[in-house]
C-alpha positions in Angstrom: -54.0 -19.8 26.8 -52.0 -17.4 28.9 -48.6 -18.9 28.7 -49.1 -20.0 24.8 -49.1 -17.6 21.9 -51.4 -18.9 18.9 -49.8 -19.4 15.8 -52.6 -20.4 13.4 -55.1 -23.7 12.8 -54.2 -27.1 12.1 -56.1 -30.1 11.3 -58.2 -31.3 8.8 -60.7 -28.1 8.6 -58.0 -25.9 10.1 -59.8 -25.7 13.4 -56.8 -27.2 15.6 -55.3 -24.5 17.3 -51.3 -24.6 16.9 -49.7 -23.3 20.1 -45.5 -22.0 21.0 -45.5 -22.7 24.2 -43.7 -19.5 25.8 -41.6 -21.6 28.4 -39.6 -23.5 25.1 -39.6 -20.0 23.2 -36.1 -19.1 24.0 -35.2 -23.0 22.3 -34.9 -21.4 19.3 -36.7 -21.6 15.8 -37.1 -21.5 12.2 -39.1 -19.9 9.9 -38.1 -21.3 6.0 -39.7 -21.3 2.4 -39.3 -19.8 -0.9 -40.0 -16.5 -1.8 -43.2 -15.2 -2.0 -44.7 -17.7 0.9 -45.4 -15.7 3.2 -42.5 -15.7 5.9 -42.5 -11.8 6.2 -46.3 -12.1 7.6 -45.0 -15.2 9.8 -42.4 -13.1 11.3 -44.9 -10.4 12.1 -48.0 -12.3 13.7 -45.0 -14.0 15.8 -43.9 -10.9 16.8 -47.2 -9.4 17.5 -47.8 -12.6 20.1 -44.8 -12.3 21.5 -45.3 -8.3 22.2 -48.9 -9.2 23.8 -46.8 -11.7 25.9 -44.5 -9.1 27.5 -41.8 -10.1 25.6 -39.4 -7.9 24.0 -38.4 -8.5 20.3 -35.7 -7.0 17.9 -36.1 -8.3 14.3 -34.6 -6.9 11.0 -36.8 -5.3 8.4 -35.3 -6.3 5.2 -37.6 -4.7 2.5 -39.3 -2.0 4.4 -42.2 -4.0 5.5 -42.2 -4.6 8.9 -42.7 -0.6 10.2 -46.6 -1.8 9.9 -46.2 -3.0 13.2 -46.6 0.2 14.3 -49.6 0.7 12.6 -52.9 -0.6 13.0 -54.9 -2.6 10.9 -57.6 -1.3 8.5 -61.3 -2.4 8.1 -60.5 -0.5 4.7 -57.6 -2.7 3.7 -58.2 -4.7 0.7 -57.4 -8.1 2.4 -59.2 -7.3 5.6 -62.5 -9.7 4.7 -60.0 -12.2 3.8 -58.3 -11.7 6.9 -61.2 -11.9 9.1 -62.8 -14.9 7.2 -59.5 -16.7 7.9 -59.9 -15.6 11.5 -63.2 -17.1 11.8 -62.2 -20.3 10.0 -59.3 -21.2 12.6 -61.3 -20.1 15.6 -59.4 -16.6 16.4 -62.6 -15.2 18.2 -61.1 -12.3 19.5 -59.3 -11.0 16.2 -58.8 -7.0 16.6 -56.9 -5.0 14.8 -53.6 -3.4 17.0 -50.9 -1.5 16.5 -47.6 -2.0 18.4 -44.7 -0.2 20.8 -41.9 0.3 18.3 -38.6 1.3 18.3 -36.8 1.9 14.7 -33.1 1.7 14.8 -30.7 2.1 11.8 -27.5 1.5 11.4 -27.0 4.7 9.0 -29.2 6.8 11.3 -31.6 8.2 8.8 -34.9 5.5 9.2 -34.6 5.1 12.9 -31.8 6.0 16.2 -28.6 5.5 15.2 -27.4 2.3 16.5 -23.5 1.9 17.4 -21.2 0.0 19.1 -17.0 0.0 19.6 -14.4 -1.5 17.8 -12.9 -2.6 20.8 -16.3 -4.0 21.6 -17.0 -6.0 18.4 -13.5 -7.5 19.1 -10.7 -9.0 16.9 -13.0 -11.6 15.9 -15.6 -10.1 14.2 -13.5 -7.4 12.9 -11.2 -9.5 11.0 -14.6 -11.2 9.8 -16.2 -7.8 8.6 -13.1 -7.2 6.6 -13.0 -10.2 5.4 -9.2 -11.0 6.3 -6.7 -13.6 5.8 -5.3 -15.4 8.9 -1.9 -13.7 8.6 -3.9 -10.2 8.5 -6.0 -11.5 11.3 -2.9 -12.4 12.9 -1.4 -8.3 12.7 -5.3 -7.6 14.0 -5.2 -9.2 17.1 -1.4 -7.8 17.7 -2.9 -4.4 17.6 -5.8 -5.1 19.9 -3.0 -6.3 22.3 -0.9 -3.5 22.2 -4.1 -1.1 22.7 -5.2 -3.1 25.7 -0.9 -3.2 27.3 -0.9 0.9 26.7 -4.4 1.6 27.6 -5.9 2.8 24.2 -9.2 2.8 24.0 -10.4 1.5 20.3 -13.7 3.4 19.7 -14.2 4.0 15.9 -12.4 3.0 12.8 -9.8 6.1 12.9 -8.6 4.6 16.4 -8.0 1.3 14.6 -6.7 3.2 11.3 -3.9 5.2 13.2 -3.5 2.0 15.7 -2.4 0.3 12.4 0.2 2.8 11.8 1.9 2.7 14.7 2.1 -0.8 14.7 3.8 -0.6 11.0 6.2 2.3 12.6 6.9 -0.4 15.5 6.7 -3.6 13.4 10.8 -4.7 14.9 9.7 -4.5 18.0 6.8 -6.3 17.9 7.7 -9.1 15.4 10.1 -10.1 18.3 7.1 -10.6 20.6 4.5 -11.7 18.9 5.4 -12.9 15.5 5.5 -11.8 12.3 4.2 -8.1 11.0 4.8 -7.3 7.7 4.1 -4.0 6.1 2.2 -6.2 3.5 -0.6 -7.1 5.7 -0.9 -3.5 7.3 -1.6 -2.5 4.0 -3.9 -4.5 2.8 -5.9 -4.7 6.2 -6.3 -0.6 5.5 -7.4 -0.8 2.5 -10.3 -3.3 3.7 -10.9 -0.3 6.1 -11.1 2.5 3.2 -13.8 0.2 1.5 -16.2 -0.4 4.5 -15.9 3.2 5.6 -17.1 3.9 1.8 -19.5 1.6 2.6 -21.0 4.0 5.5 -19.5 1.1 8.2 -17.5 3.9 9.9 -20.9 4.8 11.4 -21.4 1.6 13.2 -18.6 2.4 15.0 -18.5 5.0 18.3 -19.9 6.4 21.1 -22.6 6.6 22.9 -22.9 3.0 21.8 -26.4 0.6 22.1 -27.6 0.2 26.0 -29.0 -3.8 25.4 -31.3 -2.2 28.1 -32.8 -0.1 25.6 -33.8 -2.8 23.5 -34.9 -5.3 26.3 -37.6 -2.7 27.5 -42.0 -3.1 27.7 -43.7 -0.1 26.7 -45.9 0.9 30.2 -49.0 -1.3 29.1 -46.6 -4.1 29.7 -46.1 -4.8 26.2 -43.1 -5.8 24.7 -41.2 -3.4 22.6 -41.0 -4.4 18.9 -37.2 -3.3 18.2 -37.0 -2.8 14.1 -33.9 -2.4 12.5 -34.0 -0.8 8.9 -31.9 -3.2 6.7 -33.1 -2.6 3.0 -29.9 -0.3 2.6 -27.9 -2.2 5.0 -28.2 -5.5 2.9 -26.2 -3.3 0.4 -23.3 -4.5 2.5 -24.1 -8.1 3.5 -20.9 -8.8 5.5 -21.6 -5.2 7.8 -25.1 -7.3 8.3 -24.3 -10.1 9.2 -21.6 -9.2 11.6 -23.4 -6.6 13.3 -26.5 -9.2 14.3 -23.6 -11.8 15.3 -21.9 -8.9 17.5 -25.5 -8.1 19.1 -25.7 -11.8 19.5 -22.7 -12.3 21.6 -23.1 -8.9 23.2 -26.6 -10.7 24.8 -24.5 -14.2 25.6 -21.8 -12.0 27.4 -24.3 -9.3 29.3 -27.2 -11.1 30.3 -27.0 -13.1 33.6 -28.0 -16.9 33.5 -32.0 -17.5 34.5 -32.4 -21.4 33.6 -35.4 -21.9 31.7 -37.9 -18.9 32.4 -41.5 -18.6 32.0 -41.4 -16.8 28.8 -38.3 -15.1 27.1 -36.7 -11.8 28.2 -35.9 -11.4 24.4 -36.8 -12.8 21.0 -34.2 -12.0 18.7 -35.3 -12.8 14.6 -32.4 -13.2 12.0 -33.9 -12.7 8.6 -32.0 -13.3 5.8 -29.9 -16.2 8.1 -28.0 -17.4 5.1 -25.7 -14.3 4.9 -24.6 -14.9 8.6 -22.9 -18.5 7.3 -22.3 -17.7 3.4 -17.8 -18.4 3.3 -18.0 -17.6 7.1 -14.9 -19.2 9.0 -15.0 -22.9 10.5 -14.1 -20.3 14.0 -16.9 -17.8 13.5 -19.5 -20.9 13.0 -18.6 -22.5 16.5 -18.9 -18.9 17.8 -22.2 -19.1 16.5 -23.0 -22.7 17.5 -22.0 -22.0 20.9 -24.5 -18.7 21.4 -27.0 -20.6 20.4 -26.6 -23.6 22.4 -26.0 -21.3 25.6 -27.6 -18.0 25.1 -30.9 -20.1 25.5 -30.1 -20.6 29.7 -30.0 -16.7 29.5 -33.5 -16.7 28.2 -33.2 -15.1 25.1 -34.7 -16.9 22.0 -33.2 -16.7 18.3 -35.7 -17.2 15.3 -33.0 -17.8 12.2 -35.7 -16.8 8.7 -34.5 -17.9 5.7 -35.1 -19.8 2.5 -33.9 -23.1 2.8 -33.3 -25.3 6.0 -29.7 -26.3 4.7 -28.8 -22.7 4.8 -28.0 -23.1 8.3 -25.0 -25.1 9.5 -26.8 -29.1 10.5 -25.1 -28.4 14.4 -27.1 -25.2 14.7 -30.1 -26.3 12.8 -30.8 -29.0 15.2 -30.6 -26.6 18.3 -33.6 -25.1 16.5 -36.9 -26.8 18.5 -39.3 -24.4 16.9 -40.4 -24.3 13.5 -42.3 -23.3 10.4 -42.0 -24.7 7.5 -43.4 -22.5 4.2 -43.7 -24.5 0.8 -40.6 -24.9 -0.9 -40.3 -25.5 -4.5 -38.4 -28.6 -6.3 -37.1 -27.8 -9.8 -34.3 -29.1 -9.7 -33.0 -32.6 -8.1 -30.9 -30.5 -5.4 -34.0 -29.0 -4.3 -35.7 -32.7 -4.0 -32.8 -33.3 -1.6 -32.8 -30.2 0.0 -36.8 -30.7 0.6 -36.4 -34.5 1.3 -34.2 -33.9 4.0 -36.2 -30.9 5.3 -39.4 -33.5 5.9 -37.1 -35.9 7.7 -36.6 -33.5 10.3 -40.6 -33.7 11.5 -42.2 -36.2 13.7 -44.5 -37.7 11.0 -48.2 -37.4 11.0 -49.9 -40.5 9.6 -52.4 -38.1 8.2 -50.4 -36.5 5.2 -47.1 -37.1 3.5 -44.3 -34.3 5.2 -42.5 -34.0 1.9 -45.8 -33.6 -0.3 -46.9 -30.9 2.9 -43.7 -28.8 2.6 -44.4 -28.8 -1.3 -48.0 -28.2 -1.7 -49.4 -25.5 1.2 -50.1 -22.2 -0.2 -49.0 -18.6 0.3 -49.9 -18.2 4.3 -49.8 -21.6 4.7 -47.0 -23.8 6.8 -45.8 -26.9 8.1 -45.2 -26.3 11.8 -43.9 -28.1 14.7 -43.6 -26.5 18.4 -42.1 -27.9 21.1 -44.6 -29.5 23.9 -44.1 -30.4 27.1 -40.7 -31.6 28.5 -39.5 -30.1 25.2 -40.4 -33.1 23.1 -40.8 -31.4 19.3 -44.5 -32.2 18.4 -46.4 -33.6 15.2 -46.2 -32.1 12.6 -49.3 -30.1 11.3 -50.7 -28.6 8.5 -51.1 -24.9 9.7 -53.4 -21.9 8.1 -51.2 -19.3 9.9 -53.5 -16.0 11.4 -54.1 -13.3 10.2 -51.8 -9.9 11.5 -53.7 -7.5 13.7 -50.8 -4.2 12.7 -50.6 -3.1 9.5 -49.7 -5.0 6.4 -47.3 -2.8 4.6 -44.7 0.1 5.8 -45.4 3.1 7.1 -45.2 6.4 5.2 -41.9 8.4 5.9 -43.9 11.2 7.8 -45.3 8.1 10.0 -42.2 6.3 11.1 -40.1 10.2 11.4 -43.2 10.8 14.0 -42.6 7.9 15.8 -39.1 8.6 16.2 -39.5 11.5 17.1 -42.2 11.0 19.7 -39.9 7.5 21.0 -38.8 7.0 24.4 -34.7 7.7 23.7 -35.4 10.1 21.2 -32.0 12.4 21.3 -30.0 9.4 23.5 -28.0 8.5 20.4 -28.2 11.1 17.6 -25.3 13.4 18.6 -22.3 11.5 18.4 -19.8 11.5 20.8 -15.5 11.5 20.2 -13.8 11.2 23.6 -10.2 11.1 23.8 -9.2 7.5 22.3 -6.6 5.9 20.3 -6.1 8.2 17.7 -6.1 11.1 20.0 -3.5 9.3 22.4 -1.4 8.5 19.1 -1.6 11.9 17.1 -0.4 13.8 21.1 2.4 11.4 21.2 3.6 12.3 17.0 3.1 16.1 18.1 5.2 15.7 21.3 7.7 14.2 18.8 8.0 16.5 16.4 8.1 18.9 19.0 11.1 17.5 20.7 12.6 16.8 17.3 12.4 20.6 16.2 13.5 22.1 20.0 17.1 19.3 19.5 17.2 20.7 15.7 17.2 24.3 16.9 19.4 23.3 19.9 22.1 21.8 17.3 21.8 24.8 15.2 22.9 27.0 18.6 25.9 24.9 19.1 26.9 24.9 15.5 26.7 28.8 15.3 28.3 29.4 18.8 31.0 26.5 17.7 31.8 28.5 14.3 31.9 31.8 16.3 34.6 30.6 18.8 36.7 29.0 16.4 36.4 32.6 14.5 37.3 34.3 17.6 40.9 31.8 18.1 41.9 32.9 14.6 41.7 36.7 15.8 44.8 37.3 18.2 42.7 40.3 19.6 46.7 42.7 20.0 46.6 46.0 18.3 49.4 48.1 17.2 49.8 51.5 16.0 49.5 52.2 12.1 53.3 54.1 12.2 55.1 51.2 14.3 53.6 48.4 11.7 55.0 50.7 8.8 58.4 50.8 10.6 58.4 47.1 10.9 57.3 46.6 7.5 59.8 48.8 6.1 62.6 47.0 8.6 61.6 43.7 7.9 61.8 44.7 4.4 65.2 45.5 4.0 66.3 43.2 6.2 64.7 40.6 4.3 66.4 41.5 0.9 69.7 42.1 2.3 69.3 38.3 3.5 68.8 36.9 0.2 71.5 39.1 -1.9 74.2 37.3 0.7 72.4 33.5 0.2 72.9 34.7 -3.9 76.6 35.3 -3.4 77.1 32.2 -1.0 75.5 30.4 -3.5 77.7 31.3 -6.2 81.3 30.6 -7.7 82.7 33.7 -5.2 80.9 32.2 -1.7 82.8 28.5 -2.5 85.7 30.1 -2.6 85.0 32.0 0.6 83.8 29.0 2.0 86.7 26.8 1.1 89.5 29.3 2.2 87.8 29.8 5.6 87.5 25.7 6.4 91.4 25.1 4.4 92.6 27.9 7.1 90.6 25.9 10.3 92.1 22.3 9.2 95.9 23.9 8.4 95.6 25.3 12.2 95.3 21.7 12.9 
């Protein structure tokens, strides 16, 4: 069926072909069940169809698994007559073993391109989500994305938002006045949250040239969709840098792509494995973020598979967004999990054959519970399913393999050297050095004045007259004598002899009178 893909056989011998109708694809979906299931293998027939359909795909390859894509199958392989007697039990006539257009991409650049993107980009948002901030410290976040966007900063990497941070402490006053409280308190803790996810290796997320979405929504030139793999063993070493990286691609999609109603087929099929870490103590905000990409980034025809364990991982207003589904065995230990699984068989249109709940519990590794959307996008009955068999390889690639591949790819050298443009930091670090500058040429100048000001008061102190050596001594000697002469007559005054001189002079002026 050329606008279905087949997902496996249904029915009572298995011989029911189970169809995804390509025109609902971009409703969403679901792929859920307890380890060991088979879910990774689900992800990679799906993705397999949806490459055969034209259809670009980026998924996440959480253990390592999923470079087999790029690898074709082997007659050799030790499940390859249980593959093909599966194939032959569900009526896959034309099973063949294929490999796939890949593209690896990695996030620490070492097991595929390195994939980037801005600070500025990613936005106050999802930064202050990544660090895992308070909503004061978010607060001081979004003040220093303001400011960046008033002076015409541009916020490329984490030293841009680093030295941002810093100015904005220097400036605190100022801007407390403006736009509410800053407090050296939360600048302080919102770098230390920096320090940790640059030891994490998140610095390298961050920069320039970041990811074209053009490059990932690409066909290879059979007209096969490129499988876009994203190496995330290492990266689930930081869960939060995971999760917020798919979320930022996510809304990078919702705000780039243009609106095309309900296509034909998807342009994109985007698979979140490991979906619980995207909603695990995420904010009531960041979950109606994600409630709202879904519910619109569907119009722009791009499809979002969430894989994870349980159904109640994801939030009940996103779940029931998700139209397509399979439904692995999940396994009820505990009376939680008889809840959990419970309400998991509610969400199916029953089938009077079987019991949903007994289904979901019993169907064996490679087995599933499906239900795909039919016409008018009415959810169909659900059906025991025998899922197909993969046509890549099952299992990774070896290193030499996948470094080929990477090296032979159709951007190969687009993204490896990175690129530091003038930016924030650069803008900041000219403005301190035009500052100390001007601070040491007025320290200097103030050091001129003070020298020239002692030097003139020295010169009024210096009467600048010169006199001969002979005419000083004559003066000296003169002034001298003339000086002792004065003070032998005060002596005399002063004594019994100069009253009586005194008195006889004034007695002779009054008698006169």
């Amino acid at each position: 069926m050329e606008h279905h893909i087949f997902v496996g056989g249904g029915g009572p011998e298995y011989t029911d072909k189970q169809w995804l109708n390509l025109k609902y694809a971009n409703r969403h979906g679901l792929i859920a069940g307890a380890t060991g299931t088979g879910k990774t293998v689900t992800l990679q027939i799906l993705a397999e169809n949806f490459s055969n359909a034209g259809v670009p795909v980026f998924l996440t390859d959480v253990k390592g698994d999923l470079s087999g894509l790029a690898g074709i199958g082997s007659e050799t392989f030790k499940l390859h007559e249980a593959f093909t007697s599966r194939a032959e039990k569900i009526g896959f006539e034309d099973y063949a073993y294929s490999r796939f257009p890949v593209t690896f991409w990695d996030l620490f650049g070492e097991q595929g391109h390195p994939v980037r993107t801005t600070v500025a980009e990613m936005g106050p948002l999802l930064v202050s989500r990544l660090l895992e901030l308070s909503e004061p410290q978010e607060g001081v976040v979004n003040i220093a994305f303001r400011v960046a966007d008033e002076q015409g900063m541009a916020l490329l990497d984490l030293k841009d938002l680093q030295a941002l941070l810093v100015w904005v402490g220097e400036h605190r006053e100022e801007l407390t006045l403006r736009y509410g409280n800053v407090s050296t308190g939360s600048i302080g803790a919102i770098q230390r949250r920096l320090l940790v996810l640059e030891n994490q290796g998140g610095a390298q997320l961050f920069g320039e040239p970041a990811l074209a979405l053009s490059d990932i929504i690409s066909t290879a030139s059979d007209g096969r969709g490129r499988i876009n793999i994203l190496a995330s063993d290492k990266l689930m070493g930081a869960p939060r840098l995971y999760a917020t990286f798919l979320l930022w691609l996510l809304s990078e999609l919702f705000e780039e792509l243009p609106e095309i109603g309900d296509p034909d087929k998807p342009k994109l099929v985007f698979f979140f494995d490991e979906a619980h870490l995207l909603f695990d103590g995420a904010p009531k905000p960041l979950v109606d973020k994600v409630e709202q990409v879904a519910r619109l980034i569907r119009s722009k025809g791009v499809g979002i598979y969430f894989v994870t364990q349980r159904p109640s991982d994801v939030p009940e207003d996103i779940l029931g967004q998700l139209g397509n589904r399979i439904q692995h065995a999940l396994r009820a230990f505990t009376a939680r999990d008889r809840r959990q699984l419970k309400e998991a068989a509610e969400t199916y249109r029953d089938n009077p054959r079987f019991d949903t709940g007994e289904a979901i519990r019993e169907v064996g590794v490679g087995e599933a519970v499906t239900s795909m959307l039919q016409k008018k996008g009415i959810p169909g009955v659900v059906e025991r399913t025998l899922i197909r068999p993969p046509s890549s390889q099952l299992g990774p690639l070896s290193k030499s393999e996948r470094a080929q591949l990477i090296a032979d790819s159709h951007i190969a050298g687009k993204y490896e050297n990175k690129i530091d443009r003038q930016s924030a930091y650069e803008i900041l670090m000219g403005r301190a050095d035009q500052a100390a500058k001007a601070a040491a040429e007025a320290e200097a100048k103030e050091e001129e004045m003070e020298i020239a000001e002692r030097e003139y008061k020295s010169a009024r102190r210096y009467n600048g007259t010169r006199v001969s050596r002979s005419t000083s001594r004559g003066r000296a000697k003169s002034d001298s004598f003339g000086s002792a002469m004065a003070q032998v007559v005060i002596k005399e005054l002063k004594g019994t002899t100069g009253r009586r001189i005194v008195r006889g002079i004034l007695g002779g002026l009054f008698k006169a009178r």
